[in-house]
mmJSON file of the N, C-alpha and C atoms, coordinates in Angstrom:
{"data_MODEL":{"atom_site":{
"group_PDB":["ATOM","ATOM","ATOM","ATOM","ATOM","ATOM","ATOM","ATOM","ATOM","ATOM","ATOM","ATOM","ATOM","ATOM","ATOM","ATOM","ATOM","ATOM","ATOM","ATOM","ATOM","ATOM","ATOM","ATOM","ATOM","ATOM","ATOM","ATOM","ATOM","ATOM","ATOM","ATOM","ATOM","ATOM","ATOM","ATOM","ATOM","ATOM","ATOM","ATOM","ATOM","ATOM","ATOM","ATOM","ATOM","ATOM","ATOM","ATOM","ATOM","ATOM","ATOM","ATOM","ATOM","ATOM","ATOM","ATOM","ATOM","ATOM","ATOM","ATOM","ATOM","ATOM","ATOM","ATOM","ATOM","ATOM","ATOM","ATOM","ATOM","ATOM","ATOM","ATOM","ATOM","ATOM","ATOM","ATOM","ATOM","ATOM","ATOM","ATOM","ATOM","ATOM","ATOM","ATOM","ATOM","ATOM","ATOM","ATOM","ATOM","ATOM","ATOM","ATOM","ATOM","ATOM","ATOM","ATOM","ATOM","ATOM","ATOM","ATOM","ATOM","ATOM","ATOM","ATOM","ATOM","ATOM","ATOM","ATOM","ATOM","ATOM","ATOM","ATOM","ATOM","ATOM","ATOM","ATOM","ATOM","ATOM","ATOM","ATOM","ATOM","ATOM","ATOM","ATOM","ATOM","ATOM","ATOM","ATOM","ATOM","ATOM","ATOM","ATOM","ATOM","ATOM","ATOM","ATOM","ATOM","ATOM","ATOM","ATOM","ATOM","ATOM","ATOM","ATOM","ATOM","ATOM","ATOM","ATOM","ATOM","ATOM","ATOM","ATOM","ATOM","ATOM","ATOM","ATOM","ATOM","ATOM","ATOM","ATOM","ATOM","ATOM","ATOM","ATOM","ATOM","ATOM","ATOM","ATOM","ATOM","ATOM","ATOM","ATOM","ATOM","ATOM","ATOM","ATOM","ATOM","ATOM","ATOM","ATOM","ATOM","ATOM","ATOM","ATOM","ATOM","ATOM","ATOM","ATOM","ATOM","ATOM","ATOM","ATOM","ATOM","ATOM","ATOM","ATOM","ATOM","ATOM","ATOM","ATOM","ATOM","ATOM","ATOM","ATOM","ATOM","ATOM","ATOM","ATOM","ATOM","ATOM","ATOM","ATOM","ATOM","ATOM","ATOM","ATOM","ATOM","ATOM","ATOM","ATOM","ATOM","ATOM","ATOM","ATOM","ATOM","ATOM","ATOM","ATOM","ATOM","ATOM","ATOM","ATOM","ATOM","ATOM"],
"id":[1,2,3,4,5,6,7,8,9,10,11,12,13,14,15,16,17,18,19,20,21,22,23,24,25,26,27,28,29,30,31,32,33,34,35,36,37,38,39,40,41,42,43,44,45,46,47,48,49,50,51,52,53,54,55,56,57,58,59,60,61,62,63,64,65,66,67,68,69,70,71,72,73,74,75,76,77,78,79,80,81,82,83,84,85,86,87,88,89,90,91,92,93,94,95,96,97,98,99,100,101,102,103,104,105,106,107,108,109,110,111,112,113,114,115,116,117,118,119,120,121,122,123,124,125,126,127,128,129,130,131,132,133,134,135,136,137,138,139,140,141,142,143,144,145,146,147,148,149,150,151,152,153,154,155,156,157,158,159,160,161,162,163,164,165,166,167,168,169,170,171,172,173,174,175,176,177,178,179,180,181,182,183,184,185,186,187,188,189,190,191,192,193,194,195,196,197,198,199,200,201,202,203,204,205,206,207,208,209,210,211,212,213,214,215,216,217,218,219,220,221,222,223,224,225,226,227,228,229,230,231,232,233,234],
"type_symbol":["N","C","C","N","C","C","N","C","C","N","C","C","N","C","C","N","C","C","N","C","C","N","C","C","N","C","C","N","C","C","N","C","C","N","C","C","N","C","C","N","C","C","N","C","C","N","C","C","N","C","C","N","C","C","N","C","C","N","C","C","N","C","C","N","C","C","N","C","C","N","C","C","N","C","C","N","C","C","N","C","C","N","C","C","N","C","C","N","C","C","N","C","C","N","C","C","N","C","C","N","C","C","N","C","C","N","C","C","N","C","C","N","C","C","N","C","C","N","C","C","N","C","C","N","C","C","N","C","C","N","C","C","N","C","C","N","C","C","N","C","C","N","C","C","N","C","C","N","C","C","N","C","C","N","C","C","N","C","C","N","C","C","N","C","C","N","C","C","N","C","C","N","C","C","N","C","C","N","C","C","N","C","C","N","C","C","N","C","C","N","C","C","N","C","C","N","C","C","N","C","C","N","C","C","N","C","C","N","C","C","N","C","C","N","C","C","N","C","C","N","C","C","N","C","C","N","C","C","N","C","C","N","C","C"],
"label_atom_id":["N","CA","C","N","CA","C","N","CA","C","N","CA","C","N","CA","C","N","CA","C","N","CA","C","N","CA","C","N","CA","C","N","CA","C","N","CA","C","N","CA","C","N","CA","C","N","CA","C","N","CA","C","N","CA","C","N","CA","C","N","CA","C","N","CA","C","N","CA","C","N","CA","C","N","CA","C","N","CA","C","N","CA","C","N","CA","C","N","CA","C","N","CA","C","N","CA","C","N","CA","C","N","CA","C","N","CA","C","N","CA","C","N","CA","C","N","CA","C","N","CA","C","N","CA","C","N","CA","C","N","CA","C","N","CA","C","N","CA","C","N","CA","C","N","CA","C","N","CA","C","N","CA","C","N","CA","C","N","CA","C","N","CA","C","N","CA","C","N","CA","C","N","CA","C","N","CA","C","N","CA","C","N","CA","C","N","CA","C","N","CA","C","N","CA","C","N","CA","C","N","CA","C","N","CA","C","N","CA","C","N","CA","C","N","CA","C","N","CA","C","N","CA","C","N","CA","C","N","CA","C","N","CA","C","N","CA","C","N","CA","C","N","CA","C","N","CA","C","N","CA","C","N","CA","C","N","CA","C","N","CA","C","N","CA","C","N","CA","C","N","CA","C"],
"label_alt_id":[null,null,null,null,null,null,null,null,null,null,null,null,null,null,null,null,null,null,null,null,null,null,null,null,null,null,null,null,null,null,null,null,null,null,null,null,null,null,null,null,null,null,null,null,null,null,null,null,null,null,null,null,null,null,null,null,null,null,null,null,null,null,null,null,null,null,null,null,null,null,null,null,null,null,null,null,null,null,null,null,null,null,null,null,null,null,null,null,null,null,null,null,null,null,null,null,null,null,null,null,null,null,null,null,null,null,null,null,null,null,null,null,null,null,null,null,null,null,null,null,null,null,null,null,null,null,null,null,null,null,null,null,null,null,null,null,null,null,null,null,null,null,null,null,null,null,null,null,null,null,null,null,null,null,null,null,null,null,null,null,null,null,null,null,null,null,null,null,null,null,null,null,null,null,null,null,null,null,null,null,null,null,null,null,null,null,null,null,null,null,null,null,null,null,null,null,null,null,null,null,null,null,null,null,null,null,null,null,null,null,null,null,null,null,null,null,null,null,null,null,null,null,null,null,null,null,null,null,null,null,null,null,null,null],
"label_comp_id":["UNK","UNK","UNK","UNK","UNK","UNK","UNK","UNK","UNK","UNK","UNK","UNK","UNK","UNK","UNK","UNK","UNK","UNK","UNK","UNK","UNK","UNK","UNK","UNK","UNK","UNK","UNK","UNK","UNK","UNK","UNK","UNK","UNK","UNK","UNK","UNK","UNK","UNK","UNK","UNK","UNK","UNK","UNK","UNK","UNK","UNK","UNK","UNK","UNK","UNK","UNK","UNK","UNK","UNK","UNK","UNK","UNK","UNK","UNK","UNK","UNK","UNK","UNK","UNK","UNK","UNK","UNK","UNK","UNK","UNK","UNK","UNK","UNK","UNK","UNK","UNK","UNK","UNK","UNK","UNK","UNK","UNK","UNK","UNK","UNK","UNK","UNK","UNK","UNK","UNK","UNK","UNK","UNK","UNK","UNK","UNK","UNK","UNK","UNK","UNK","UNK","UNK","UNK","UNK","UNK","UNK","UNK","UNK","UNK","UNK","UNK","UNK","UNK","UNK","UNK","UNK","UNK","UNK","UNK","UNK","UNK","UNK","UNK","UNK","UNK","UNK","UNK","UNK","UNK","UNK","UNK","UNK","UNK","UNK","UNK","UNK","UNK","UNK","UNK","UNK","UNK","UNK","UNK","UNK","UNK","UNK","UNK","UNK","UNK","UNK","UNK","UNK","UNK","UNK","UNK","UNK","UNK","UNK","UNK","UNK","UNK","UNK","UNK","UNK","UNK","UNK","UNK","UNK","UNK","UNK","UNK","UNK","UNK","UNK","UNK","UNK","UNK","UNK","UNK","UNK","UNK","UNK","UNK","UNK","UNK","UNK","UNK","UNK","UNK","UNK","UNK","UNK","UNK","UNK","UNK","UNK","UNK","UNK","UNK","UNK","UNK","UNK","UNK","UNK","UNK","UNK","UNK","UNK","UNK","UNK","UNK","UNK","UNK","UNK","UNK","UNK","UNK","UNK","UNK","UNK","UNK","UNK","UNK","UNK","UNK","UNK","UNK","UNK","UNK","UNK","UNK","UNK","UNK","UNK"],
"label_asym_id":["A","A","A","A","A","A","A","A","A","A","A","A","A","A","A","A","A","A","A","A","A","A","A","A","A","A","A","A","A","A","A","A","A","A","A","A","A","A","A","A","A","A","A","A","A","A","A","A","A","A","A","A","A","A","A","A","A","A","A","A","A","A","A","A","A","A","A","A","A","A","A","A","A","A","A","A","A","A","A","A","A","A","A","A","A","A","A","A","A","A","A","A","A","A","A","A","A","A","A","A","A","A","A","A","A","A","A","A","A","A","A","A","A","A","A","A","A","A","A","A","A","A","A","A","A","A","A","A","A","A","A","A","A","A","A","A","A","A","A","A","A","A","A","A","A","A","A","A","A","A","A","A","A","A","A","A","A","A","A","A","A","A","A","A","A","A","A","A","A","A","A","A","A","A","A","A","A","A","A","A","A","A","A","A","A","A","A","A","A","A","A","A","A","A","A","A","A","A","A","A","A","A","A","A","A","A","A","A","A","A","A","A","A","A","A","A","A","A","A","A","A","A","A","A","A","A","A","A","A","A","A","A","A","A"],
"label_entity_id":["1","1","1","1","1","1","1","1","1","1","1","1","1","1","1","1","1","1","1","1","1","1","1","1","1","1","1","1","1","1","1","1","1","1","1","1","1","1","1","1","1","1","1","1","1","1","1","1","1","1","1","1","1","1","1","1","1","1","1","1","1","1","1","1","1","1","1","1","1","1","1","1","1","1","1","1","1","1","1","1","1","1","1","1","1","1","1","1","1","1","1","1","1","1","1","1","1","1","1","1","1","1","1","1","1","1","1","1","1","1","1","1","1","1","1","1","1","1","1","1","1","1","1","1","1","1","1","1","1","1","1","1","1","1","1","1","1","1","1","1","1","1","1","1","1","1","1","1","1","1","1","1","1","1","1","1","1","1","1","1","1","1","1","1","1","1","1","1","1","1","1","1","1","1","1","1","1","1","1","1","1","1","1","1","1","1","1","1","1","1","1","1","1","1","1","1","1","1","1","1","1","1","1","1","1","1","1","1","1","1","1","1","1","1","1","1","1","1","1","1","1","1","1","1","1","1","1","1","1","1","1","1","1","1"],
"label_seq_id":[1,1,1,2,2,2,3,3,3,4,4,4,5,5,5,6,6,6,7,7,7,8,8,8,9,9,9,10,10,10,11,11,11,12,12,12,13,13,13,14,14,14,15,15,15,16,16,16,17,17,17,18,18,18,19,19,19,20,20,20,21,21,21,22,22,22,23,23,23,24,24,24,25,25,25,26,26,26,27,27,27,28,28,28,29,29,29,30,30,30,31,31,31,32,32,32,33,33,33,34,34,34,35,35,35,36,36,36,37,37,37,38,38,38,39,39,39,40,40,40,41,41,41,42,42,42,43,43,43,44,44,44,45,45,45,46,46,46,47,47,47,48,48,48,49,49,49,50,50,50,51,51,51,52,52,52,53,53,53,54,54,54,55,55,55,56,56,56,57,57,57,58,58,58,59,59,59,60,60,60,61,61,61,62,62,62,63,63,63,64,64,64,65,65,65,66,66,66,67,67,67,68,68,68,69,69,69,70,70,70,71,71,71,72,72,72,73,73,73,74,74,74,75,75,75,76,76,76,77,77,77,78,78,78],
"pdbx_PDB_ins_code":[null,null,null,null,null,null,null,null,null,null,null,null,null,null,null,null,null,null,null,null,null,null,null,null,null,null,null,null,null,null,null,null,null,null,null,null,null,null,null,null,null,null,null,null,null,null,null,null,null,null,null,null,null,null,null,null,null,null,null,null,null,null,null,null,null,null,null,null,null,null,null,null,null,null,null,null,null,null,null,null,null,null,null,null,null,null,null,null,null,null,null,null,null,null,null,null,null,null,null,null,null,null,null,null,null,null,null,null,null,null,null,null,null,null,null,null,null,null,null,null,null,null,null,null,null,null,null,null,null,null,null,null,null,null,null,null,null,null,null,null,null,null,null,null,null,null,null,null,null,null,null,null,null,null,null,null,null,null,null,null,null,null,null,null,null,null,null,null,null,null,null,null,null,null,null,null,null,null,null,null,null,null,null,null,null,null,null,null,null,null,null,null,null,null,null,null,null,null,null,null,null,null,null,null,null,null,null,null,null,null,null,null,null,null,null,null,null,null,null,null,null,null,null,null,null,null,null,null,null,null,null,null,null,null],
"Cartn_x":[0.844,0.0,0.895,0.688,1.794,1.29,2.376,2.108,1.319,0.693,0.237,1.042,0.472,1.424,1.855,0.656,0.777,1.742,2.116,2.908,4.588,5.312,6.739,7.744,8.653,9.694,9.913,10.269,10.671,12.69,13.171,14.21,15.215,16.797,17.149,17.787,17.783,18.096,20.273,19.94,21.473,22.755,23.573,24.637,25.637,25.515,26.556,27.59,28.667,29.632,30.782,31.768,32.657,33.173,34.018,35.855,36.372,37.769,38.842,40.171,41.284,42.635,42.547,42.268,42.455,41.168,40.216,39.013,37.705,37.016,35.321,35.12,34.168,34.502,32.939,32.195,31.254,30.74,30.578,30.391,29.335,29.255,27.919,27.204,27.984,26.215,26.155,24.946,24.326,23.058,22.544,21.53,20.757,19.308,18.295,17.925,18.161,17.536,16.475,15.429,14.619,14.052,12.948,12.802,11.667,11.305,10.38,8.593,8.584,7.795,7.882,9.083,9.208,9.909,9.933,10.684,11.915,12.795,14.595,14.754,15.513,16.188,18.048,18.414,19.824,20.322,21.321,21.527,23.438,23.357,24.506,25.387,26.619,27.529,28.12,27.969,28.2,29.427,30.771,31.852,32.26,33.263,33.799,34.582,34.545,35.398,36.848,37.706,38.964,39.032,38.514,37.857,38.125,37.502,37.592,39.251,39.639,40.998,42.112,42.005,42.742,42.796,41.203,41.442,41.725,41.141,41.958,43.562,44.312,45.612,46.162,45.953,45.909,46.013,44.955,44.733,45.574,46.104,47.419,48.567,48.708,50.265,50.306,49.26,49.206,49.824,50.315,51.127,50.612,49.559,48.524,49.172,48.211,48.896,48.813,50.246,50.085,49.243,48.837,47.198,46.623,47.649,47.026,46.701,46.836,46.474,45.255,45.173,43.826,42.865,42.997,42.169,41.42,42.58,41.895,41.241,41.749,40.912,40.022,39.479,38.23,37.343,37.817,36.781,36.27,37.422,37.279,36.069,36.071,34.835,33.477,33.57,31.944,31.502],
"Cartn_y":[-1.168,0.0,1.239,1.926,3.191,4.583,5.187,6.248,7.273,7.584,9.533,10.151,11.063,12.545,13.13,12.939,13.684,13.284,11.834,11.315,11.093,11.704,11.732,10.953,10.886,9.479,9.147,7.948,8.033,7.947,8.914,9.177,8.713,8.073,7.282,8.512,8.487,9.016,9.172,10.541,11.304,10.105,9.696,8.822,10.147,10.624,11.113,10.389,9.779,9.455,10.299,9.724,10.29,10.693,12.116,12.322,11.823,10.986,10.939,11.606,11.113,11.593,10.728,9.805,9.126,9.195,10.431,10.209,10.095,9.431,9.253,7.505,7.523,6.296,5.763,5.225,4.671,3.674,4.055,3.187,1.991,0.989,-0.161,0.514,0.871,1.914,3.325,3.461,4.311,4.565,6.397,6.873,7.844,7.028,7.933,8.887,9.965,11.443,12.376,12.131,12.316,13.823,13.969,15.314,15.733,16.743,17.224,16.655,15.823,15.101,13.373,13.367,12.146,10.884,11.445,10.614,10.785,9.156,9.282,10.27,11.252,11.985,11.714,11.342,11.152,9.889,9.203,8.131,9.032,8.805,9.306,8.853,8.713,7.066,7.791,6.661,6.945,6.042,6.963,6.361,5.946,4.915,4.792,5.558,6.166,6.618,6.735,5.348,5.758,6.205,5.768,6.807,7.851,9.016,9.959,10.228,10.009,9.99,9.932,8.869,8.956,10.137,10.519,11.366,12.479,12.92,14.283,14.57,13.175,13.318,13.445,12.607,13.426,14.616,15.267,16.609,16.99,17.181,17.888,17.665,16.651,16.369,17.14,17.109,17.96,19.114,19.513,21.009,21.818,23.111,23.628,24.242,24.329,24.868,26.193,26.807,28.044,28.795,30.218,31.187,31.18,31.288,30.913,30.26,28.37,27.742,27.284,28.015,27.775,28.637,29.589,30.327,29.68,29.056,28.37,27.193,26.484,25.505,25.757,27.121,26.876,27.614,28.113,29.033,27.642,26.74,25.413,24.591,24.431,24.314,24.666,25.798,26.957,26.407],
"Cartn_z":[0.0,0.0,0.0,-0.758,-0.941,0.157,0.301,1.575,0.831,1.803,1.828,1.208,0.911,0.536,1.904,2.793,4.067,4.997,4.855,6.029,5.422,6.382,6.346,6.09,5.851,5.559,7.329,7.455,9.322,8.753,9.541,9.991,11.004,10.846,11.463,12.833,13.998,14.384,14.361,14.398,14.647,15.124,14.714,15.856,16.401,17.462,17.794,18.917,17.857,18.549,19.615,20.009,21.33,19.964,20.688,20.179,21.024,20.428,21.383,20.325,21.082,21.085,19.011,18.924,17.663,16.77,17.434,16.761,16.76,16.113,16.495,17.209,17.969,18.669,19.02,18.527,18.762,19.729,20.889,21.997,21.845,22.769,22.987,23.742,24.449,25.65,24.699,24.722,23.574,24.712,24.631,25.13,24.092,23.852,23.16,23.461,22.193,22.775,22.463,22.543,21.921,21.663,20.878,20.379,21.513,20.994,21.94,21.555,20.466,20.727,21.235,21.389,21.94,21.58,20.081,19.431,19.076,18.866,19.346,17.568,18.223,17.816,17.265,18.316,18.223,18.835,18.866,19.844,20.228,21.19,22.14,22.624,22.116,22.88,24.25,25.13,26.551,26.873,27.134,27.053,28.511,28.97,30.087,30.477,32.679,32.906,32.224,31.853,31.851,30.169,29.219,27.992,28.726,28.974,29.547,29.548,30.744,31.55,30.569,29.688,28.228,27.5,27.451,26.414,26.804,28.322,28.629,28.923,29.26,29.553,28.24,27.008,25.495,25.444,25.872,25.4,26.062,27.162,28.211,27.296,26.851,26.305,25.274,24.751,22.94,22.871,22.594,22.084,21.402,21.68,20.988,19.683,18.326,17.516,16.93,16.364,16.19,16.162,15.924,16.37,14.724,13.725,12.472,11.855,12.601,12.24,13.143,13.945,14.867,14.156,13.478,12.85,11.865,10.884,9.718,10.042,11.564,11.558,11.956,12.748,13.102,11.691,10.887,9.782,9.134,9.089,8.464,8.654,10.02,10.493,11.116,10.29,10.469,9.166],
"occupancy":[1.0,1.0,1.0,1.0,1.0,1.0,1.0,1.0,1.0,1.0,1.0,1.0,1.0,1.0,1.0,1.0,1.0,1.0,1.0,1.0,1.0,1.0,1.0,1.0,1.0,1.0,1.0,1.0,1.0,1.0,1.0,1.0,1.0,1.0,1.0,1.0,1.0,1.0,1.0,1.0,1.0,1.0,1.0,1.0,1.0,1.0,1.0,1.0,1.0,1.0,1.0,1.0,1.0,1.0,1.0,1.0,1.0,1.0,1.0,1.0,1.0,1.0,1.0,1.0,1.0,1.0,1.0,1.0,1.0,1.0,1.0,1.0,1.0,1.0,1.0,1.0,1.0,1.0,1.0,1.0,1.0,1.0,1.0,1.0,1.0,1.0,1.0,1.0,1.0,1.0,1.0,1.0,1.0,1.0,1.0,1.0,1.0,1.0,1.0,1.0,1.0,1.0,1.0,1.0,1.0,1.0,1.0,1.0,1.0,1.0,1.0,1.0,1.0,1.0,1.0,1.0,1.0,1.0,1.0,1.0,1.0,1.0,1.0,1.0,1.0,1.0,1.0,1.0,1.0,1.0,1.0,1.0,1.0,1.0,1.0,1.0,1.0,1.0,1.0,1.0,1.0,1.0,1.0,1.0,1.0,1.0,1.0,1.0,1.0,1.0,1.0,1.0,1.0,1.0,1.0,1.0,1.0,1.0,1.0,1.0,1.0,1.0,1.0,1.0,1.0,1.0,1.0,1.0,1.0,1.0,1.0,1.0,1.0,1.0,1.0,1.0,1.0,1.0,1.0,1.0,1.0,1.0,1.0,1.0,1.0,1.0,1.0,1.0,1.0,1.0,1.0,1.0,1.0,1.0,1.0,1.0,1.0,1.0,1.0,1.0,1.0,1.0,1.0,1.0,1.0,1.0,1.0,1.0,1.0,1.0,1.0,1.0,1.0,1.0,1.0,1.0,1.0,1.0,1.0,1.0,1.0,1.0,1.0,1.0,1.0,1.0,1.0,1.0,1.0,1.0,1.0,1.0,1.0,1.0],
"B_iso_or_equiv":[0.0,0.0,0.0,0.0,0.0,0.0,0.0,0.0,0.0,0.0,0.0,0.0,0.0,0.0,0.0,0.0,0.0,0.0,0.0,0.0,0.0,0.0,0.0,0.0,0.0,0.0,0.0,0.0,0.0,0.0,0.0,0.0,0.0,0.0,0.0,0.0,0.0,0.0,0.0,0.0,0.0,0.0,0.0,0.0,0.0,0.0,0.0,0.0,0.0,0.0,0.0,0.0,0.0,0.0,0.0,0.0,0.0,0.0,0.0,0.0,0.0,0.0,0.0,0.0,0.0,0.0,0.0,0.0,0.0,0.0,0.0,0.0,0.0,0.0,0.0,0.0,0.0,0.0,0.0,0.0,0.0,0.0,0.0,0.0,0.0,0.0,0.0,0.0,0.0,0.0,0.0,0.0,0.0,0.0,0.0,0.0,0.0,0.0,0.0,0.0,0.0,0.0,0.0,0.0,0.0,0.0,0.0,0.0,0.0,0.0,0.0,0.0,0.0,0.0,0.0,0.0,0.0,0.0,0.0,0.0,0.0,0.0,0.0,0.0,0.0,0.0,0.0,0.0,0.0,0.0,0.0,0.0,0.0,0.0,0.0,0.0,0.0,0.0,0.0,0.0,0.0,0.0,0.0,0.0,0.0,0.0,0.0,0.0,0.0,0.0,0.0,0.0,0.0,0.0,0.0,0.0,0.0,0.0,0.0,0.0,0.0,0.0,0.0,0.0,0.0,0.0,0.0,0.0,0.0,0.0,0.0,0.0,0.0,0.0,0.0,0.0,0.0,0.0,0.0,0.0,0.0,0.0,0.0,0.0,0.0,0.0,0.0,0.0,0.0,0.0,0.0,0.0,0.0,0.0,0.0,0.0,0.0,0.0,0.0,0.0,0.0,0.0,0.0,0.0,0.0,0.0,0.0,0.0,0.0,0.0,0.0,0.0,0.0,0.0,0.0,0.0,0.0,0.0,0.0,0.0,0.0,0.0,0.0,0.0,0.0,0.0,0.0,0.0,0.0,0.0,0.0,0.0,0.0,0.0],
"pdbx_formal_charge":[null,null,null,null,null,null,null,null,null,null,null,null,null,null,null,null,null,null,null,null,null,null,null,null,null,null,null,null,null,null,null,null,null,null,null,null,null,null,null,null,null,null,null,null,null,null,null,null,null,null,null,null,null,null,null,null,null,null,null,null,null,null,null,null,null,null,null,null,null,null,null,null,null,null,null,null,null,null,null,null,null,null,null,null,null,null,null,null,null,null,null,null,null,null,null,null,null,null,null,null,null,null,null,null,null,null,null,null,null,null,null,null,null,null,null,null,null,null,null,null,null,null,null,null,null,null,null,null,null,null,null,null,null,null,null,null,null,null,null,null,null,null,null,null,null,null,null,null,null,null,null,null,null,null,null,null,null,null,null,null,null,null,null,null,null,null,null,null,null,null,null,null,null,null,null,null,null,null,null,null,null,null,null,null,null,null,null,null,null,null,null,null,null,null,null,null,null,null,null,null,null,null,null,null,null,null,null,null,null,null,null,null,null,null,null,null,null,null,null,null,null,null,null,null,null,null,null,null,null,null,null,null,null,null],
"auth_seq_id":[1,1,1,2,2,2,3,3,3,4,4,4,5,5,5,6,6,6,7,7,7,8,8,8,9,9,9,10,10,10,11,11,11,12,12,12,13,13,13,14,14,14,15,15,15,16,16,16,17,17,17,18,18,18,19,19,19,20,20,20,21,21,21,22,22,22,23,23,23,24,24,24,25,25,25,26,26,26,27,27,27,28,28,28,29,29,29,30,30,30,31,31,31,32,32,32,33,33,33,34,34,34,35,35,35,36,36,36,37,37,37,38,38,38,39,39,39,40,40,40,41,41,41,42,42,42,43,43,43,44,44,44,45,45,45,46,46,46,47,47,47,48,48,48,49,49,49,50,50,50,51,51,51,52,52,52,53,53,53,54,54,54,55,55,55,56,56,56,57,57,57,58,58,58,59,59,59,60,60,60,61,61,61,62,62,62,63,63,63,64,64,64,65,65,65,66,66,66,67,67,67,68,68,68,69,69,69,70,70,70,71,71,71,72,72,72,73,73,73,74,74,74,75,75,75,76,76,76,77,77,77,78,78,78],
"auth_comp_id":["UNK","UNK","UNK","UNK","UNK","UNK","UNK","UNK","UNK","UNK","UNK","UNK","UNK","UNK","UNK","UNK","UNK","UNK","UNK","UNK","UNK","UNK","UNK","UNK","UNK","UNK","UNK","UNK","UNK","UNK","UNK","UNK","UNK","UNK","UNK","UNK","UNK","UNK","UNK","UNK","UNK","UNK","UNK","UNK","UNK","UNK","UNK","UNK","UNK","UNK","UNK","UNK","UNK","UNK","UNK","UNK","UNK","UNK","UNK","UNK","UNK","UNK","UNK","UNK","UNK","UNK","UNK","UNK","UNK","UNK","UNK","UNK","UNK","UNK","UNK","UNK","UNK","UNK","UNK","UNK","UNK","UNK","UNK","UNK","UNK","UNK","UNK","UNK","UNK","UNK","UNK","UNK","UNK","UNK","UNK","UNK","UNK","UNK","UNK","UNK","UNK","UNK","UNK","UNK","UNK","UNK","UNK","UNK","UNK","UNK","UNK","UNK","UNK","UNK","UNK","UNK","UNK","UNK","UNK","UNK","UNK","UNK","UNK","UNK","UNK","UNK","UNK","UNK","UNK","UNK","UNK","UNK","UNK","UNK","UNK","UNK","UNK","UNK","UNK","UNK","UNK","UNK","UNK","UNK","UNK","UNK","UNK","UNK","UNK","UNK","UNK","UNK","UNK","UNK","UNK","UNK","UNK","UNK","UNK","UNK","UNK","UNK","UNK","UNK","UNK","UNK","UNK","UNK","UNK","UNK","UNK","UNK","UNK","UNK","UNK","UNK","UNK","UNK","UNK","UNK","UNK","UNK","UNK","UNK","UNK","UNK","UNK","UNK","UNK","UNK","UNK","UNK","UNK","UNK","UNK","UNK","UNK","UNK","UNK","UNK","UNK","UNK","UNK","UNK","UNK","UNK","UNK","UNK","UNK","UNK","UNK","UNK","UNK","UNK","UNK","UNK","UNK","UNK","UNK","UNK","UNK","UNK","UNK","UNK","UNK","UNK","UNK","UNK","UNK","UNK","UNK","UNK","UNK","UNK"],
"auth_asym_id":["A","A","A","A","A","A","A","A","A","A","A","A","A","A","A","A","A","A","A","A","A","A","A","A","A","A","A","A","A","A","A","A","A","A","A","A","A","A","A","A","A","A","A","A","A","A","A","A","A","A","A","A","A","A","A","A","A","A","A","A","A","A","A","A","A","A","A","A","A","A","A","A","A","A","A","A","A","A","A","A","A","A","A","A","A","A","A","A","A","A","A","A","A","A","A","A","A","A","A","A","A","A","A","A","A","A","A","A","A","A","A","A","A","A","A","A","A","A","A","A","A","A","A","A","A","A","A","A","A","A","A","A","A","A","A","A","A","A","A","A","A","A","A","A","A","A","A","A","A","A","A","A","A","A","A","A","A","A","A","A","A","A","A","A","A","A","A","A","A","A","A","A","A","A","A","A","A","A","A","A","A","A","A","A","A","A","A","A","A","A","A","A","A","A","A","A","A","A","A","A","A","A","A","A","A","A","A","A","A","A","A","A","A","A","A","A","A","A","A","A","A","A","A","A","A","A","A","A","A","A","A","A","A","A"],
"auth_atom_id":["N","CA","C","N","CA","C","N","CA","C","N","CA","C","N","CA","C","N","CA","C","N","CA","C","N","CA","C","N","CA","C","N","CA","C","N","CA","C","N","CA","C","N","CA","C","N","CA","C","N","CA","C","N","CA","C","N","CA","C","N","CA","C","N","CA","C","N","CA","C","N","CA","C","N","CA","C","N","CA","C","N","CA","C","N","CA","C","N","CA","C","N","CA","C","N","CA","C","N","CA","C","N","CA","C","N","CA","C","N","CA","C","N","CA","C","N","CA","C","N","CA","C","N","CA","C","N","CA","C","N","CA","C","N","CA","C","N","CA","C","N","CA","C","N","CA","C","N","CA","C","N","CA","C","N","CA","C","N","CA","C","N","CA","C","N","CA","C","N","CA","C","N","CA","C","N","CA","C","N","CA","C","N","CA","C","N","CA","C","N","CA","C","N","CA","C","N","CA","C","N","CA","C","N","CA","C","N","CA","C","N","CA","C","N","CA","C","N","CA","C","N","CA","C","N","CA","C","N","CA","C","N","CA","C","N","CA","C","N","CA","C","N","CA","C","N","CA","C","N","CA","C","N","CA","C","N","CA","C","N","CA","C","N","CA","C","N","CA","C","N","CA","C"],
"pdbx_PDB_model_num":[1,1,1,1,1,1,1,1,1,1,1,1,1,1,1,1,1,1,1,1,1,1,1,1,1,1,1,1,1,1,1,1,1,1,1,1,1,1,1,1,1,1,1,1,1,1,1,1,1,1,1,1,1,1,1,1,1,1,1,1,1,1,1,1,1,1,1,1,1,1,1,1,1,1,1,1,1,1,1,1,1,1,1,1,1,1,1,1,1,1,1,1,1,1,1,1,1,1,1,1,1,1,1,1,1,1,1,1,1,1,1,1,1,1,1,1,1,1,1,1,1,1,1,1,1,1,1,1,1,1,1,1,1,1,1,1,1,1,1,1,1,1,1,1,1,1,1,1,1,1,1,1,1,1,1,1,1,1,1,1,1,1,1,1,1,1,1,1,1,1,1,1,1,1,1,1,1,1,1,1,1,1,1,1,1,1,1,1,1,1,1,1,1,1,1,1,1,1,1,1,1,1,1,1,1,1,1,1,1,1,1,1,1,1,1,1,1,1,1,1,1,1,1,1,1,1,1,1,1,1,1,1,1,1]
}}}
């Protein structure tokens, strides 16, 4: 039976994965987020403490980079 005109495609919700130090990281524990009518919107990977701990002692070690290349990377990503 073919759809309505009226009714919508259904939509897979959003994956928003972790950053870490190496990247995007797709966890097994995953939390639905739904819209304001209720339905999952996004799924959310929910990483472990030492995840975490990794990735911020990463970020400490990193050596920030020059002010002009922080520029372009962020225009880069607008």
């Amino acid at each position: 039976m073919p759809a309505s005109a009226s009714e919508e495609p259904v939509q897979q919700p959003l994956q928003l994965d972790a950053l870490g130090p190496r990247g995007e990281f797709r966890a097994r524990n995953r939390q639905v987020v739904p819209d304001v009518t209720g339905a999952p919107a996004a799924e959310l990977s929910l990483v472990p403490p030492p995840f975490v701990s990794r990735a911020h002692s990463a970020l400490r070690r990193a050596e920030p980079a020059p002010p002009d290349e922080r520029v372009r990377r962020i225009a880069a990503a607008a």
